[in-house]
mmCIF file as gemmi writes it, N, C-alpha and C atoms, coordinates in Angstrom:
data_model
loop_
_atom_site.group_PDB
_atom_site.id
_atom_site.type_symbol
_atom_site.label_atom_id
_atom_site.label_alt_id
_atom_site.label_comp_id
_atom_site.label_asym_id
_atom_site.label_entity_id
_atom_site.label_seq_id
_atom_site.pdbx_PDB_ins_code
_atom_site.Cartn_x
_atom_site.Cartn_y
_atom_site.Cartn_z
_atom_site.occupancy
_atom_site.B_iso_or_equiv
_atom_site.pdbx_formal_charge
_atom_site.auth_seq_id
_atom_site.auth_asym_id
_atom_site.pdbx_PDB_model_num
ATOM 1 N N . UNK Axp A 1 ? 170.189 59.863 28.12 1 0 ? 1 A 1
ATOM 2 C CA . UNK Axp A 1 ? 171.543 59.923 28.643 1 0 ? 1 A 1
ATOM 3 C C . UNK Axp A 1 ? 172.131 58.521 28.669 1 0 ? 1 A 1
ATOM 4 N N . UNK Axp A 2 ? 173.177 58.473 28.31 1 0 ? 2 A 1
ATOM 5 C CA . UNK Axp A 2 ? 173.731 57.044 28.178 1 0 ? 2 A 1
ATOM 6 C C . UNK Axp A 2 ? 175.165 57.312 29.294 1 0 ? 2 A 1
ATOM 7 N N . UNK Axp A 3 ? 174.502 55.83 30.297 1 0 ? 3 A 1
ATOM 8 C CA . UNK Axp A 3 ? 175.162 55.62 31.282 1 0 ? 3 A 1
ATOM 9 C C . UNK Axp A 3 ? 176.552 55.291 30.684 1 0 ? 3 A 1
ATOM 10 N N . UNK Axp A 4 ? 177.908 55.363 31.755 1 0 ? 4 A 1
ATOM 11 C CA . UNK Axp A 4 ? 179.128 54.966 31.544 1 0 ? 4 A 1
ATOM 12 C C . UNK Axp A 4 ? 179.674 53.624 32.448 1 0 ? 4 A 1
ATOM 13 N N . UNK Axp A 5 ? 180.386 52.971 31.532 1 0 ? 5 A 1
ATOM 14 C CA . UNK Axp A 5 ? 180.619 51.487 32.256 1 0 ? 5 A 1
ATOM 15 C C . UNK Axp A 5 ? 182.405 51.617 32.481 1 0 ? 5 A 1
ATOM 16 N N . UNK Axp A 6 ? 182.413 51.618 33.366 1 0 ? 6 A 1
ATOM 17 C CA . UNK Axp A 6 ? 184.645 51.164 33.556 1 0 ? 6 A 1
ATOM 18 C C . UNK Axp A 6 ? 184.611 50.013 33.402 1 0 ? 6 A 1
ATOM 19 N N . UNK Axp A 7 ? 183.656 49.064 33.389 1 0 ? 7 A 1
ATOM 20 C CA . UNK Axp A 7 ? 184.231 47.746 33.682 1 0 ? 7 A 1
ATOM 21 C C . UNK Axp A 7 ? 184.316 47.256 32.568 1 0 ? 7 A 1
ATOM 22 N N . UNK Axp A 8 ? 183.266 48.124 31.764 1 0 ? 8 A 1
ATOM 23 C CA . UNK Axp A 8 ? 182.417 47.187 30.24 1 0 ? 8 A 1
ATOM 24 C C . UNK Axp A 8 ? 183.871 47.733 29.064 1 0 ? 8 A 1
ATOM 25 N N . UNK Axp A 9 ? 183.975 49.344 29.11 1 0 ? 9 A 1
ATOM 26 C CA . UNK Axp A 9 ? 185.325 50.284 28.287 1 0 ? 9 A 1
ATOM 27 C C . UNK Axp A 9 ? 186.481 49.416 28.965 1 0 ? 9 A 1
ATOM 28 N N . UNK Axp A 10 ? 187.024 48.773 29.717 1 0 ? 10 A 1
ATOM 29 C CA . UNK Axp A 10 ? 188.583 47.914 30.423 1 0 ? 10 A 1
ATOM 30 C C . UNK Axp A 10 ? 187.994 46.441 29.579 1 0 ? 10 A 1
ATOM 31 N N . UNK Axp A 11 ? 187.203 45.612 29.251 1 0 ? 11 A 1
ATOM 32 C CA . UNK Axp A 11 ? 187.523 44.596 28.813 1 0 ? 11 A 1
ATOM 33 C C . UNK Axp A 11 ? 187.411 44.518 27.341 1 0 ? 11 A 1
ATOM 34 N N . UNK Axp A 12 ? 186.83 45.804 26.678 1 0 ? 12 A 1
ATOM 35 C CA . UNK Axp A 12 ? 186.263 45.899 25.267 1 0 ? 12 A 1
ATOM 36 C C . UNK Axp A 12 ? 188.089 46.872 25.23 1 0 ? 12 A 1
ATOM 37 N N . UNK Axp A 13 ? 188.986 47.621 26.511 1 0 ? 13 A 1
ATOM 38 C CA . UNK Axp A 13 ? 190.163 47.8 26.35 1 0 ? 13 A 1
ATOM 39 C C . UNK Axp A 13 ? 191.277 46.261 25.821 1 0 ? 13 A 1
ATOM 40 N N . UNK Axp A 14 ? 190.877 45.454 26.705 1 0 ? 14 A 1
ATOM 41 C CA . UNK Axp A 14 ? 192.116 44.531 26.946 1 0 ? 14 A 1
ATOM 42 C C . UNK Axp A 14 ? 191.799 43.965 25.353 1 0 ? 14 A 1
ATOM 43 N N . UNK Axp A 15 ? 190.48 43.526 25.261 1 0 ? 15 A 1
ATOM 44 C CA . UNK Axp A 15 ? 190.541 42.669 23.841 1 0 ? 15 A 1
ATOM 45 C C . UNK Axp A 15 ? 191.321 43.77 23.008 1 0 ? 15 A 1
ATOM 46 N N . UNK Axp A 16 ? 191.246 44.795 22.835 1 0 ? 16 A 1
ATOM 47 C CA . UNK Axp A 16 ? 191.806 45.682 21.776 1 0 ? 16 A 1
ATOM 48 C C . UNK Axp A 16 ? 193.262 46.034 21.845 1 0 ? 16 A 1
ATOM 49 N N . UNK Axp A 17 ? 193.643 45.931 22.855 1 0 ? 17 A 1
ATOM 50 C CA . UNK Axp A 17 ? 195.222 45.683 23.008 1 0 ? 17 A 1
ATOM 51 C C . UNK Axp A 17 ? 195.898 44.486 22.544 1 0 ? 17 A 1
ATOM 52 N N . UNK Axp A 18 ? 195.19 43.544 22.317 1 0 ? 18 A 1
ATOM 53 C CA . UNK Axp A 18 ? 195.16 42.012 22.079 1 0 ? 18 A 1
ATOM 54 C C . UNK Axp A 18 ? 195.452 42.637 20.42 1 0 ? 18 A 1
ATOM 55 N N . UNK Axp A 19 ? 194.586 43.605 19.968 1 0 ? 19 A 1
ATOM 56 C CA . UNK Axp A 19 ? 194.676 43.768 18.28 1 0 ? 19 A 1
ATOM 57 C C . UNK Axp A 19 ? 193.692 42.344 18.318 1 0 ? 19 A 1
ATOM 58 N N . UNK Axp A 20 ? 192.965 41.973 18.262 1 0 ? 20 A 1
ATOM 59 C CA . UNK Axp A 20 ? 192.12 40.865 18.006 1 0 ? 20 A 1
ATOM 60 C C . UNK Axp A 20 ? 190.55 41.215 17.815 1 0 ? 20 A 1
ATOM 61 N N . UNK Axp A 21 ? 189.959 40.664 16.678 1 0 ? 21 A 1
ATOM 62 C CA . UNK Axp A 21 ? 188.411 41.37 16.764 1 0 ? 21 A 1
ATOM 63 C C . UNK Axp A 21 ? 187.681 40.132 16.81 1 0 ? 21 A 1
ATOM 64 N N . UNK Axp A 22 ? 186.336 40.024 17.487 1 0 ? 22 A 1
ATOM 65 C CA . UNK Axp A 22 ? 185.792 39.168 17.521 1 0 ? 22 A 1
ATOM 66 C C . UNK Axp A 22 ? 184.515 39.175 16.905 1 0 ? 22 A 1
ATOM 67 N N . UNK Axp A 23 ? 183.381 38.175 16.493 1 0 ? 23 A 1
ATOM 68 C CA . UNK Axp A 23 ? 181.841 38.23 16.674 1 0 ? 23 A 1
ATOM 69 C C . UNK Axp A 23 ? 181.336 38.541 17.869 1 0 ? 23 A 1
ATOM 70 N N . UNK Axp A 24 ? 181.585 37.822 19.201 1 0 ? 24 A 1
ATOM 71 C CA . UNK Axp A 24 ? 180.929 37.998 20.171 1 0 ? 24 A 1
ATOM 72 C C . UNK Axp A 24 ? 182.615 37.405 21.085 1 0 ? 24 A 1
ATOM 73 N N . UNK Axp A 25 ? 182.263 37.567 22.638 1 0 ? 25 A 1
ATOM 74 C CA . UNK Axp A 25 ? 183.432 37.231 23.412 1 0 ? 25 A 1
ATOM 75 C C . UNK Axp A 25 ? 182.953 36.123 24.047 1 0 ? 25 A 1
ATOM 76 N N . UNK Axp A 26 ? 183.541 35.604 25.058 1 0 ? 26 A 1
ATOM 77 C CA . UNK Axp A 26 ? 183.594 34.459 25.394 1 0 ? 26 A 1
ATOM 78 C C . UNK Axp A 26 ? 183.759 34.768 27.209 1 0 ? 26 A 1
ATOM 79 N N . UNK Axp A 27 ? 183.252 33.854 27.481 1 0 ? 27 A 1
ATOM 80 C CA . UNK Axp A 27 ? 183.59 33.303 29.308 1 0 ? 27 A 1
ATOM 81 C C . UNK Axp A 27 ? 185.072 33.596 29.686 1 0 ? 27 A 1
ATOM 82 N N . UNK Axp A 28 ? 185.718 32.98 28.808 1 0 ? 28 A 1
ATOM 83 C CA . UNK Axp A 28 ? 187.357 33.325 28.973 1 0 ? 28 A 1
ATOM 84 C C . UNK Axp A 28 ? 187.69 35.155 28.52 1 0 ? 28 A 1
ATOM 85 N N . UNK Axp A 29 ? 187.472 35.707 28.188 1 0 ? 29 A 1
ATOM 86 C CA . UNK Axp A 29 ? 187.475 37 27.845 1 0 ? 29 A 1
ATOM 87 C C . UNK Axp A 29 ? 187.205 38.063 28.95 1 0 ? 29 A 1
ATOM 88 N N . UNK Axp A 30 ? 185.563 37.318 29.003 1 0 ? 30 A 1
ATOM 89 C CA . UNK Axp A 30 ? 185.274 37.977 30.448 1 0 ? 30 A 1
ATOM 90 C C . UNK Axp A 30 ? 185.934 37.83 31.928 1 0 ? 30 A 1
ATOM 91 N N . UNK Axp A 31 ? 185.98 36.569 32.015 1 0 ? 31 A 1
ATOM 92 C CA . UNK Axp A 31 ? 186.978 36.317 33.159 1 0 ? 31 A 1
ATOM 93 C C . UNK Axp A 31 ? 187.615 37.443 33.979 1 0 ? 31 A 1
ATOM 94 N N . UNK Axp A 32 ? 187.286 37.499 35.168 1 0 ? 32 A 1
ATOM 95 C CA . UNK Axp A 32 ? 188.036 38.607 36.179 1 0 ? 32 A 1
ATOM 96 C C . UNK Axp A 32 ? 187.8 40 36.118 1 0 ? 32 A 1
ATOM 97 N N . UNK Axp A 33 ? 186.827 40.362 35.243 1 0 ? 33 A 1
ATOM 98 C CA . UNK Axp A 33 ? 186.373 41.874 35.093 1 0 ? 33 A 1
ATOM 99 C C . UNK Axp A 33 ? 184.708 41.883 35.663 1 0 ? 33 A 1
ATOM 100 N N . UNK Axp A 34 ? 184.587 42.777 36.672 1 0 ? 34 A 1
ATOM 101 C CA . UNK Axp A 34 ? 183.359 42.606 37.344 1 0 ? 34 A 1
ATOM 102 C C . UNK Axp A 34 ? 182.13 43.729 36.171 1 0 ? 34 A 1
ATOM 103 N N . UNK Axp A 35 ? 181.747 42.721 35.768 1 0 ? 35 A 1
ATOM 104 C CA . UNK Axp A 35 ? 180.429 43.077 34.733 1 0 ? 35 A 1
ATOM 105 C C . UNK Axp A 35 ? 179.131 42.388 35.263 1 0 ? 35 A 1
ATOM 106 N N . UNK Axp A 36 ? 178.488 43.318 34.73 1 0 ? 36 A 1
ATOM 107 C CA . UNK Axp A 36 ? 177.056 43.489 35.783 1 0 ? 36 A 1
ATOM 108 C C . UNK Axp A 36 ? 176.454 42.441 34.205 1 0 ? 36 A 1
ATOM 109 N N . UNK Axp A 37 ? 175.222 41.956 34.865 1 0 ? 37 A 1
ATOM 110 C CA . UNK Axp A 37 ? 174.24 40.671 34.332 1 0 ? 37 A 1
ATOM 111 C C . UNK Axp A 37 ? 174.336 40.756 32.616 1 0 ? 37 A 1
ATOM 112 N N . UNK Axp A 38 ? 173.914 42.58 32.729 1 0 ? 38 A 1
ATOM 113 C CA . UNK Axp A 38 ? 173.372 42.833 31.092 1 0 ? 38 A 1
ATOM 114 C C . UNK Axp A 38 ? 174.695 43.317 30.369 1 0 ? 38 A 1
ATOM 115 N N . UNK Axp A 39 ? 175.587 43.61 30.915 1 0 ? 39 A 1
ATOM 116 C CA . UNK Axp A 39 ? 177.11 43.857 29.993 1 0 ? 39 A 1
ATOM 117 C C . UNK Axp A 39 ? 177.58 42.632 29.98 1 0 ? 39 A 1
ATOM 118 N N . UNK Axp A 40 ? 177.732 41.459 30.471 1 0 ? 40 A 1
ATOM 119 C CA . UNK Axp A 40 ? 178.002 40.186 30.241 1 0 ? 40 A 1
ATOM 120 C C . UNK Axp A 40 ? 177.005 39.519 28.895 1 0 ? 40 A 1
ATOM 121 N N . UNK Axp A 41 ? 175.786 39.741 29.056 1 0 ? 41 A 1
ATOM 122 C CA . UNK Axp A 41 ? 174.519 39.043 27.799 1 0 ? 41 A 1
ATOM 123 C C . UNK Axp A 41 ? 175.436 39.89 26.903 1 0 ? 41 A 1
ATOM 124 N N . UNK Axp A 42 ? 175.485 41.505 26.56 1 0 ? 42 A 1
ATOM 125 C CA . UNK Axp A 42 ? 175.521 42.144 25.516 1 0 ? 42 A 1
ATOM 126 C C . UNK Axp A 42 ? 177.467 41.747 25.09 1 0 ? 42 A 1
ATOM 127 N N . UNK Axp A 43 ? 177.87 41.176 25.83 1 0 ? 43 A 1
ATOM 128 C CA . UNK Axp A 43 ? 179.372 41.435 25.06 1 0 ? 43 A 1
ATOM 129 C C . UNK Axp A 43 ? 179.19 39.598 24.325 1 0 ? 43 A 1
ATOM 130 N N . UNK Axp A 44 ? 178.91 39.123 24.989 1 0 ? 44 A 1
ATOM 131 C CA . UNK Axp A 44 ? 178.522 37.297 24.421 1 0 ? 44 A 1
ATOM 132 C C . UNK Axp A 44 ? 177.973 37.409 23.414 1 0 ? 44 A 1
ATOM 133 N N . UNK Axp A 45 ? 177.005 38.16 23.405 1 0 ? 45 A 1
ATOM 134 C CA . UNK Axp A 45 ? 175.783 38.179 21.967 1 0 ? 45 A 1
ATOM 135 C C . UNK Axp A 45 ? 176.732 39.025 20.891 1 0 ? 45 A 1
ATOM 136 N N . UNK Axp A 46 ? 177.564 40.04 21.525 1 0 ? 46 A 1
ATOM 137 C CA . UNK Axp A 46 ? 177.963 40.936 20.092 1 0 ? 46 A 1
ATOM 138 C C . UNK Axp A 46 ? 177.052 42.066 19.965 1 0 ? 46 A 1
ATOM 139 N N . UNK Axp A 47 ? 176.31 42.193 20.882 1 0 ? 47 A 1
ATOM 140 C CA . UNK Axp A 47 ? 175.131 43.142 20.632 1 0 ? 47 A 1
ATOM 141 C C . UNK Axp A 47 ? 175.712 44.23 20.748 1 0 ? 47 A 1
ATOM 142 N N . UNK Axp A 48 ? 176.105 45.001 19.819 1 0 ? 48 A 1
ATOM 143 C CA . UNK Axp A 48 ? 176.511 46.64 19.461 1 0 ? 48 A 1
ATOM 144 C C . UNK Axp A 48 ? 175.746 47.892 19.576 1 0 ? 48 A 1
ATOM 145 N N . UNK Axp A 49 ? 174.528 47.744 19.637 1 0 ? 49 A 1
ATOM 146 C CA . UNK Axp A 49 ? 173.611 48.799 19.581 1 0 ? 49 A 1
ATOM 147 C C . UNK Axp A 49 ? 173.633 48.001 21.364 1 0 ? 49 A 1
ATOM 148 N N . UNK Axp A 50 ? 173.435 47.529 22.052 1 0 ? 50 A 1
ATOM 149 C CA . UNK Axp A 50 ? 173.176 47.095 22.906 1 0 ? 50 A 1
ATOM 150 C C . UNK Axp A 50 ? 174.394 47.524 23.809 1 0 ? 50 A 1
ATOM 151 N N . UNK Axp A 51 ? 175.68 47.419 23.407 1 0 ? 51 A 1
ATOM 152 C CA . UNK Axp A 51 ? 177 47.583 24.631 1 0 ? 51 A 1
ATOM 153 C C . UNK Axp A 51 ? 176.807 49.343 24.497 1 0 ? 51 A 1
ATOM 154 N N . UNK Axp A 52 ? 176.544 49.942 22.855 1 0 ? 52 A 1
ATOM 155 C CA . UNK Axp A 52 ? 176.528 51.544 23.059 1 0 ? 52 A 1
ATOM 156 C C . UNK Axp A 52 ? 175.319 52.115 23.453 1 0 ? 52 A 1
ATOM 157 N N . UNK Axp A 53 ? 174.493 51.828 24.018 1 0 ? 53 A 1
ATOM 158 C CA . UNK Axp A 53 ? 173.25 51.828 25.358 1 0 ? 53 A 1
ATOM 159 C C . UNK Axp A 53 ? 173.947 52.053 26.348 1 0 ? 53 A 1
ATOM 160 N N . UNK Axp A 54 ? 174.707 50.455 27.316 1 0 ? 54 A 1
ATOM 161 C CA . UNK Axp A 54 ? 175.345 50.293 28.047 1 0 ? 54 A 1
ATOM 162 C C . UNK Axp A 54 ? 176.235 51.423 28.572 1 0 ? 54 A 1
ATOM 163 N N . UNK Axp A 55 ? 176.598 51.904 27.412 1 0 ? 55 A 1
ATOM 164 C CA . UNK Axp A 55 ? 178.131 53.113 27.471 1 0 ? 55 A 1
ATOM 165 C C . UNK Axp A 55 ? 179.175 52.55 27.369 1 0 ? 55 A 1
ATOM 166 N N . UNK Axp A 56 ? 179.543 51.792 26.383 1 0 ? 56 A 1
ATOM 167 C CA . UNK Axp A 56 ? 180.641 51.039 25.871 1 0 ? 56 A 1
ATOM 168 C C . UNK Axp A 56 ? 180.779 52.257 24.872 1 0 ? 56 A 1
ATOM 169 N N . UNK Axp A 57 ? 182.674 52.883 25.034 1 0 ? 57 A 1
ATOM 170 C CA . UNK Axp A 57 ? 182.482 53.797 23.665 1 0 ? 57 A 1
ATOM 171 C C . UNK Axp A 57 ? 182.434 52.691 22.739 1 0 ? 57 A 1
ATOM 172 N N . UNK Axp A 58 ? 182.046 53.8 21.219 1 0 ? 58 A 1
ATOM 173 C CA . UNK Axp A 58 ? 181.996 53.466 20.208 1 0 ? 58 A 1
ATOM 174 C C . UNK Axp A 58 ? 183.335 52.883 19.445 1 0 ? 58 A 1
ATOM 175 N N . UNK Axp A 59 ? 184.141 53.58 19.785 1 0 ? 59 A 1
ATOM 176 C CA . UNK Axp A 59 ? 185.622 53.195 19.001 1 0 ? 59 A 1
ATOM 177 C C . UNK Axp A 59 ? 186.476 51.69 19.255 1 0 ? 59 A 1
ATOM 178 N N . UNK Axp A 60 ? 185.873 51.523 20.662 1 0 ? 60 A 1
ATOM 179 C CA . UNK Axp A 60 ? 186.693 50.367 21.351 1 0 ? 60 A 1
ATOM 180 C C . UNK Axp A 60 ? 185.242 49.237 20.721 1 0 ? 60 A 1
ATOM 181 N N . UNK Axp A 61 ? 184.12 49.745 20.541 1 0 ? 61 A 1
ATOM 182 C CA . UNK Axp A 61 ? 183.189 48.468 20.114 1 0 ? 61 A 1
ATOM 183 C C . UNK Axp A 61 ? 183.076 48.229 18.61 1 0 ? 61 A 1
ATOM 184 N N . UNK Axp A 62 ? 184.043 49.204 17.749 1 0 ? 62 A 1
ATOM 185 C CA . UNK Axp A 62 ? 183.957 49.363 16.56 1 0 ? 62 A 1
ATOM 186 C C . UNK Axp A 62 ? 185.28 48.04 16.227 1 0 ? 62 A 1
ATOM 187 N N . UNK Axp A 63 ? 186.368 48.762 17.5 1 0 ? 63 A 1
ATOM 188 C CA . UNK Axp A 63 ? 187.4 47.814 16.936 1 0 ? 63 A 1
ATOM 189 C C . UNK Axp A 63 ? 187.228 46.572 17.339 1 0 ? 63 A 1
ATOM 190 N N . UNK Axp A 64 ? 186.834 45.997 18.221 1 0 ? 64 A 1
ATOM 191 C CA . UNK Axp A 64 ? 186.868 44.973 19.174 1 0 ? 64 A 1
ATOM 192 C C . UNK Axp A 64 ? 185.622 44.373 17.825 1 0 ? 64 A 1
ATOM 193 N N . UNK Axp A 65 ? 184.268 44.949 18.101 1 0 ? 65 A 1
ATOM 194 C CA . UNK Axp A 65 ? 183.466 43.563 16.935 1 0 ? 65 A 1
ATOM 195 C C . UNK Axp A 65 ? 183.653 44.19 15.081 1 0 ? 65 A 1
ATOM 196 N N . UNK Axp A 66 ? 185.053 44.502 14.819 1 0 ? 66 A 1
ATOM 197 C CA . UNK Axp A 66 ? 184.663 44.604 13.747 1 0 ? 66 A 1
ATOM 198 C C . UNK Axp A 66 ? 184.07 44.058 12.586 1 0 ? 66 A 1
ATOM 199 N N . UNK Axp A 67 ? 184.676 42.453 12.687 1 0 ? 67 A 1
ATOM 200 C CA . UNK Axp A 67 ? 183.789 41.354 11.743 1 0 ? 67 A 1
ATOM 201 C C . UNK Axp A 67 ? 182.497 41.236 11.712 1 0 ? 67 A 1
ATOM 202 N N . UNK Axp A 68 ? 181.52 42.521 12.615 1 0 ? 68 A 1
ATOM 203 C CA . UNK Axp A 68 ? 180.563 42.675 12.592 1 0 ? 68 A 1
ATOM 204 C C . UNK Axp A 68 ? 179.646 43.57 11.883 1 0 ? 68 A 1
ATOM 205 N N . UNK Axp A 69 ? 180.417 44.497 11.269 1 0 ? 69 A 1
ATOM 206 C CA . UNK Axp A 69 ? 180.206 45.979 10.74 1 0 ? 69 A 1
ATOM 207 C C . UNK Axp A 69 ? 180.302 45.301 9.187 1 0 ? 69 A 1
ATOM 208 N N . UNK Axp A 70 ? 179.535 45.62 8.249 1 0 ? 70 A 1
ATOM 209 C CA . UNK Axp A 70 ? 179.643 45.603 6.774 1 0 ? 70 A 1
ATOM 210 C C . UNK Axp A 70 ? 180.935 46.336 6.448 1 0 ? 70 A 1
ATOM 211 N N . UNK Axp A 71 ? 181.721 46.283 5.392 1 0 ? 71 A 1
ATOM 212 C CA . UNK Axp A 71 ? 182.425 46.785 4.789 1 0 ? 71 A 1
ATOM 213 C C . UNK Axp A 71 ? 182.037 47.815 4.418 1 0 ? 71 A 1
């Protein structure tokens, strides 16, 4: 069963409202959204198999790291 995050889906939201995709996010990104120890490591690293564990949907981690996904 894969747990659900509001905090982790609202900042993998805001970057995507931004229209902006990243490798990994940043301190400034995170800023002001209360994320627990291991959704903070996994959004820094870019770790994708790791945020959709977490319960980051897929669509918002597809758009948000796309420069990460092969063509």
């Amino acid at each position: 069963m894969i747990a659900t995050s509001y905090a982790l889906n609202k900042v993998l939201t805001a970057i995507a409202r931004q229209h902006a995709t990243r490798e990994r996010l940043t301190d400034e990104d995170l800023a002001g959204h209360a994320l627990g120890e291991e959704e903070r490591r996994a959004l820094k690293a870019g770790d994708i198999v790791g945020l959709y564990q977490l319960g980051a949907n897929p669509y918002l981690i597809r758009r948000v790291f796309r420069p990460r996904f092969p063509i």
